[in-house]
C-alpha positions as CSV (number, residue, x, y, z in Angstrom):
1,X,39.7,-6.5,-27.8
2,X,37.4,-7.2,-30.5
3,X,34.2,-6.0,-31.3
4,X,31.1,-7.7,-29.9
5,X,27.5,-8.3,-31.9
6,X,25.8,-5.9,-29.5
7,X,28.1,-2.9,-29.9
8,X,27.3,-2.8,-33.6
9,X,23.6,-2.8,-32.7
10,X,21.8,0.2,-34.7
11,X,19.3,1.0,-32.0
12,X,21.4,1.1,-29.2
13,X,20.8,3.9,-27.6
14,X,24.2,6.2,-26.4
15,X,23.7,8.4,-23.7
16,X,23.6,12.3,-24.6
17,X,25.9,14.8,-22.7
18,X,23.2,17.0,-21.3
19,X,20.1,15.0,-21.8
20,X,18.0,13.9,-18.7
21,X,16.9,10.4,-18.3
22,X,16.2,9.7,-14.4
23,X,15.3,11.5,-11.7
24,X,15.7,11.1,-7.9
25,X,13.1,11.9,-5.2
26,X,14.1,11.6,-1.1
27,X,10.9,11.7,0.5
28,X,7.4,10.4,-1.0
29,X,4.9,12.0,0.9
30,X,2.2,13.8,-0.9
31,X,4.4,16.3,-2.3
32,X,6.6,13.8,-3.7
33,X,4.2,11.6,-4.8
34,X,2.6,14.2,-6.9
35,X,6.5,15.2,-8.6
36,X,7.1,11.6,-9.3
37,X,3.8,11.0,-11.0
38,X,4.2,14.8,-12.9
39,X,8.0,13.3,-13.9
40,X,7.0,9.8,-15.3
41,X,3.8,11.1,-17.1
42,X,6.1,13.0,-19.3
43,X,8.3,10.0,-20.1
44,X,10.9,10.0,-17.3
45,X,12.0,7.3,-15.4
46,X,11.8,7.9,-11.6
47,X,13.5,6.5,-8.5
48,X,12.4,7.6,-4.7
49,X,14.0,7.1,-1.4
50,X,11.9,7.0,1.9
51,X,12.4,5.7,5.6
52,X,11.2,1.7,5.1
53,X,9.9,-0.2,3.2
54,X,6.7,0.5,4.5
55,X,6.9,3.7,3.6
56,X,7.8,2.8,0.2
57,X,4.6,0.4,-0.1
58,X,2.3,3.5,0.8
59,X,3.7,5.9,-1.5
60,X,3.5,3.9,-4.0
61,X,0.0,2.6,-3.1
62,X,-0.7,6.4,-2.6
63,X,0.3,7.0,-6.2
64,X,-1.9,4.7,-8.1
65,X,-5.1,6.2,-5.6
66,X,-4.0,9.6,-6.8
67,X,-4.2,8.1,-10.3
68,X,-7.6,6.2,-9.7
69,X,-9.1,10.0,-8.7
70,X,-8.0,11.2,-12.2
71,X,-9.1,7.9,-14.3
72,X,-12.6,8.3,-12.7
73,X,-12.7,12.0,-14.1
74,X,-12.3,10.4,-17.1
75,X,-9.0,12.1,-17.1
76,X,-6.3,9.2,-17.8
77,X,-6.9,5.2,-18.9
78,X,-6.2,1.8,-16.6
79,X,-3.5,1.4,-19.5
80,X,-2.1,5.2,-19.3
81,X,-1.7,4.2,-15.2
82,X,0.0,1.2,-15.5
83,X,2.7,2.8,-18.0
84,X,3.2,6.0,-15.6
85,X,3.4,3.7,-12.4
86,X,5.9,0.9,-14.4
87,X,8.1,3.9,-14.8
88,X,8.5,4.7,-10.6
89,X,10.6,2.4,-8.5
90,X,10.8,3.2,-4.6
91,X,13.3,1.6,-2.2
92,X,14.9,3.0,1.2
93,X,18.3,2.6,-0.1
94,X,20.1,6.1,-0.7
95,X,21.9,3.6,-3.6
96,X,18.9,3.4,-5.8
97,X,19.7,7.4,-6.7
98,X,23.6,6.4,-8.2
99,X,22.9,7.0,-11.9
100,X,19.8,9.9,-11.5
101,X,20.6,13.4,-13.7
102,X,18.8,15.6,-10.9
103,X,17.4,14.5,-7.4
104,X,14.7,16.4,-5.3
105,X,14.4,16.6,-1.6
106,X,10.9,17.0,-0.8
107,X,10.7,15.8,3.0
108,X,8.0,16.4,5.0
109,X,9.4,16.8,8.7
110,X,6.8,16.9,11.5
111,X,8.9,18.2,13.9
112,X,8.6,21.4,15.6
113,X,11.4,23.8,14.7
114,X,12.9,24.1,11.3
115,X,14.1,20.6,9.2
116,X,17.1,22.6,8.3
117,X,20.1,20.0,9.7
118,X,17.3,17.5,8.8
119,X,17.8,18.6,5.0
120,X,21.3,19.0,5.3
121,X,21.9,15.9,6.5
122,X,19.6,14.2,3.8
123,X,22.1,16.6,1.5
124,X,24.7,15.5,2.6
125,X,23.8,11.8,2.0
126,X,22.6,12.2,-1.8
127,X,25.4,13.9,-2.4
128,X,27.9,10.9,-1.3
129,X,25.8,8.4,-3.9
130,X,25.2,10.5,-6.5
131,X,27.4,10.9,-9.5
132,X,29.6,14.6,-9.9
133,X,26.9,15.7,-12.6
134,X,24.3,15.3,-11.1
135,X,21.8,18.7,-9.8
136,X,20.4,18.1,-5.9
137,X,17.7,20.5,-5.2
138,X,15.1,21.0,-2.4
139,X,11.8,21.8,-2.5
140,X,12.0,23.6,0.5
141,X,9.4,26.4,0.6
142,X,10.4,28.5,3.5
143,X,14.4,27.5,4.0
144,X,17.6,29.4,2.2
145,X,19.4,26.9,-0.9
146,X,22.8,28.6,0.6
147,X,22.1,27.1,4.2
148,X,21.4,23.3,2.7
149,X,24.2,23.7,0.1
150,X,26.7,24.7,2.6
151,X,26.6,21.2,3.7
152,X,28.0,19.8,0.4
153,X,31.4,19.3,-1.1
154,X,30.0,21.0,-4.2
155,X,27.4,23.6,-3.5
156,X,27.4,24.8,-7.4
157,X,25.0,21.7,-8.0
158,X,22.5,22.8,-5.5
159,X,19.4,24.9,-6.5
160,X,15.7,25.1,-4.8
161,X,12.7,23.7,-7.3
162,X,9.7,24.6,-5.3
163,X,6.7,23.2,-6.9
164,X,2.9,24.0,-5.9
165,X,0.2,21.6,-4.9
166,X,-2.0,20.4,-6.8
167,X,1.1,20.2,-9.4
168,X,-0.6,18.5,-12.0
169,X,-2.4,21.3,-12.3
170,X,-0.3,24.2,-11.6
171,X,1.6,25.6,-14.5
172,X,4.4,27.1,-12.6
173,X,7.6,26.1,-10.6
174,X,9.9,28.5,-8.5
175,X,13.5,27.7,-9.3
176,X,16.0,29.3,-6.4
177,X,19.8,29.9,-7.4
178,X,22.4,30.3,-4.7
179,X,25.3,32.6,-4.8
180,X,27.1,29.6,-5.6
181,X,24.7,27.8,-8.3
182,X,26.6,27.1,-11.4
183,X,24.9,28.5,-14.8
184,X,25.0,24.9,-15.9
185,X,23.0,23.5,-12.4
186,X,20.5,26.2,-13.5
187,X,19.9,25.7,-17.1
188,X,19.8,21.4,-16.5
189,X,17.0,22.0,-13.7
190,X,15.1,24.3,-16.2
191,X,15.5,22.6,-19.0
192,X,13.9,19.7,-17.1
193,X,11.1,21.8,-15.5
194,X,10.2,22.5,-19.1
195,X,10.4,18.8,-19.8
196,X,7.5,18.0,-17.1
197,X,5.2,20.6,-18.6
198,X,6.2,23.5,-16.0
199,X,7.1,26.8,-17.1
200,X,10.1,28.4,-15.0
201,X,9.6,31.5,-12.6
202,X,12.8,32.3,-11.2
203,X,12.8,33.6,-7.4
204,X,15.8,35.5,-6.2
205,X,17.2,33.3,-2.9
206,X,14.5,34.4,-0.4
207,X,12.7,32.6,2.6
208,X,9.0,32.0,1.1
209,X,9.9,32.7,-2.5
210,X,6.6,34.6,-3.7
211,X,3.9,31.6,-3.4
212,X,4.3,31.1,0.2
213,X,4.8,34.6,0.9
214,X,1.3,35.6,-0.5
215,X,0.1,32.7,0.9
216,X,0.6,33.0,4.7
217,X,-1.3,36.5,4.9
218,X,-4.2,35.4,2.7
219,X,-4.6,32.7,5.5
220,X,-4.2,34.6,8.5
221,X,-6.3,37.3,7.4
222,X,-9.1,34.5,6.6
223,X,-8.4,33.4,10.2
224,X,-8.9,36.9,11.7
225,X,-12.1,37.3,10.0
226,X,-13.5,34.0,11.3
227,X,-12.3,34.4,15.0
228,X,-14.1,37.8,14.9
229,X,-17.9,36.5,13.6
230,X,-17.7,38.1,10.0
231,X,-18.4,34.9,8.1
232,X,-18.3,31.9,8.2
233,X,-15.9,29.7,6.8
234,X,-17.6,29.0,3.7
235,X,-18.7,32.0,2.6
236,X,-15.0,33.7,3.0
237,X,-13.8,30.7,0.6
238,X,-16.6,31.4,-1.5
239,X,-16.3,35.0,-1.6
240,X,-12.2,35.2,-2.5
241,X,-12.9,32.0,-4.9
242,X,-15.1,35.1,-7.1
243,X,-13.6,37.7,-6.0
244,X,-9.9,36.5,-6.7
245,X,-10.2,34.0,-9.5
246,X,-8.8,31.8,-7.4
247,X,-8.6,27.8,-7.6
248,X,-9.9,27.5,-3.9
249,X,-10.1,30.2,-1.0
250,X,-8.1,30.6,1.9
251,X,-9.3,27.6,4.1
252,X,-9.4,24.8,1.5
253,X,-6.4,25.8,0.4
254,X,-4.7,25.8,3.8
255,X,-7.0,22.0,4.6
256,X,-4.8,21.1,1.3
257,X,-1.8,22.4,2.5
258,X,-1.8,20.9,6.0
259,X,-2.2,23.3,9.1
260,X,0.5,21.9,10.4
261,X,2.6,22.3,7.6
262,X,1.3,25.9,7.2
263,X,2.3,26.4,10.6
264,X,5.7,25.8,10.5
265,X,5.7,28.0,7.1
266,X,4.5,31.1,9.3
267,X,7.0,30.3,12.3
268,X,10.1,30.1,10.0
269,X,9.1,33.1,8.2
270,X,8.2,35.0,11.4
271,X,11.5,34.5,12.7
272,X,13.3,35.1,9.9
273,X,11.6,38.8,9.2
274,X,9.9,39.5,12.4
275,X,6.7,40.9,10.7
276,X,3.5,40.5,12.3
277,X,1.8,39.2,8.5
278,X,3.9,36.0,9.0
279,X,2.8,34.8,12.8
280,X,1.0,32.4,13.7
281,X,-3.1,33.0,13.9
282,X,-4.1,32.1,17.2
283,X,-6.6,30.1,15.5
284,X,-4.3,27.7,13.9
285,X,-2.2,27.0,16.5
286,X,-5.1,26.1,18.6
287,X,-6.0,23.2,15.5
288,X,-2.5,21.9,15.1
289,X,-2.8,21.5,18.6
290,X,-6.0,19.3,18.9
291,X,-5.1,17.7,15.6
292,X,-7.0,19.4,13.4
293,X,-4.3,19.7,10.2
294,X,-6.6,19.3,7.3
295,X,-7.2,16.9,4.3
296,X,-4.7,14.5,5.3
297,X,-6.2,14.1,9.3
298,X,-10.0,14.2,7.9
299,X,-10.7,17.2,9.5
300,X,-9.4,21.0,9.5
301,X,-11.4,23.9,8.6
302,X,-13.6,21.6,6.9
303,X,-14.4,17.7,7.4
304,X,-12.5,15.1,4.3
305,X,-13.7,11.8,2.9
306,X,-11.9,10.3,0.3
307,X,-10.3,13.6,-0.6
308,X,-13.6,15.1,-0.8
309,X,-14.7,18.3,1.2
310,X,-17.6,18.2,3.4
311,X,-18.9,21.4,5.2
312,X,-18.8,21.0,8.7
313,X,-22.3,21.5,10.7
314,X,-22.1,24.0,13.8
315,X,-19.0,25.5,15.7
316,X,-16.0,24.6,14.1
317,X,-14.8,22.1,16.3
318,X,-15.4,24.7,19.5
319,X,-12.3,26.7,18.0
320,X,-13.8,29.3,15.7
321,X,-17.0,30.2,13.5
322,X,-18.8,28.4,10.7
């Protein structure tokens, strides 16, 4: 067969064995929202799966808000948005992930009980479209990479990538190897950690990793200290903000987070390791209940407008102290 004019072409561009071009995302919630803007700012293209097409309109009307917050810090142009956002395609076709390099489950299950045959399923289903080469991890924060790679024909490709909210501004991502992660799995997904801007700390496979094990406690002391009239819930953010050098303290951090996210955090750790640190505060369960779950509600341990905190005036909601 003979040559044609566009195979001679000097800047076509050939593939690299190794290189990382795309990357897949199952499940565009906040979480993955914030990964697939974090990916395309640095340059990479970025393809994400949800439930509908509805779904797939909000996240991607979700992103450019998120974006709209950051221009009006004066921290990005209209121009610099419209690149990031041309780079991030959304469908809810499992297909659109065929030719990705590395694909991330980030799925946000609100279901009581653990998402594990939730995730394995989703698993199960990347792994069938995806090519041979290509790495699936989770960003599972509380889950074991062994249990969700079990459920795959080749659980050498499966790793955990546990990033941190808010990940545009956290350094930091928390790689998890399985006993059955190849080398080659591992040094792809850090090389692209590195490529976003993150720098690697790797966890050995453990339920929590460190982040979500520190975290848990720091709440549920907070919550003790609320329930019995100490301070009030200002104050203890305010205090462990100076006292810590920490971003936020422990009640704007969990309103971030999502009590009911945080929740299911403490019950799969507390049945995992059966230590009284990991349970439940009384305190939270009663806000899950009544829908209090934070930032994403409008109301938690504080009240939210437009992703904006606003102290709360009197009782907390008749559940606890401010």
């Amino acid at each position: 067969m003979g040559l044609r004019l566009e195979d001679l072409a000097l800047n076509k561009k050939i593939p690299q064995k190794g290189m990382l071009h795309k990357v897949g995302i199952v499940g565009c919630g906040e979480m993955g929202q914030q990964i697939a803007l974090q990916c395309s700012q640095y340059g990479i293209d970025v393809v994400f799966v949800d439930v509908n097409e509805e779904k797939v309109a909000e996240a991607l009307n979700g992103m450019a808000l998120m974006l709209d917050k950051i221009i009006n810090k004066w921290g990005m142009t209209p121009n610099e948005k419209k690149l990031i956002l041309s780079r991030i395609t959304g469908s809810d076709k499992f297909s659109i992930l065929a030719d990705c390099d590395v694909v991330l489950e980030t799925i946000n299950s609100r279901k009581p009980g653990t998402s594990l045959e939730i995730r394995k399923d989703v698993f199960v289903k990347i792994e069938s479209t995806v090519r041979p080469d290509c790495i699936i991890a989770s960003n599972t924060a509380t889950l074991m990479i062994s249990d969700l790679a079990s459920a795959l024909k080749h659980p050498e490709r499966a790793l955990g990538m546990h990033f941190i909210s808010p990940v545009r501004e956290v350094s930091i991502v928390e790689v998890v190897r399985c006993q059955r992660t190849s080398d080659e799995a591992y040094e792809m997904l850090a090389k692209f950690a590195k490529m976003i801007g993150k720098e690697v700390v790797h966890v050995a496979e453990s339920p929590g990793n460190i982040s979500t094990r520190m975290i848990i406690p720091f709440v549920n002391e907070a919550c003790e200290i609320l329930m019995e009239g100490v301070a009030s819930v200002t104050d203890i953010d305010r205090t462990m903000k100076e006292a810590s050098g920490n971003m936020m303290g422990p009640f704007e951090l969990a309103d971030r987070i999502g009590l009911d996210k945080l929740l299911k955090w403490m019950e799969n750790l507390y049945a995992e390791f059966g230590q009284l640190k990991y349970k439940p505060s009384p305190l939270l369960k009663r806000m899950v209940r009544a829908g209090l779950n934070g930032m994403h509600s409008g109301e938690g341990f504080y009240r939210w407008e437009d992703g904006r905190k606003v102290r709360k005036a009197g009782p907390l909601s008749k559940l606890g102290r401010e």
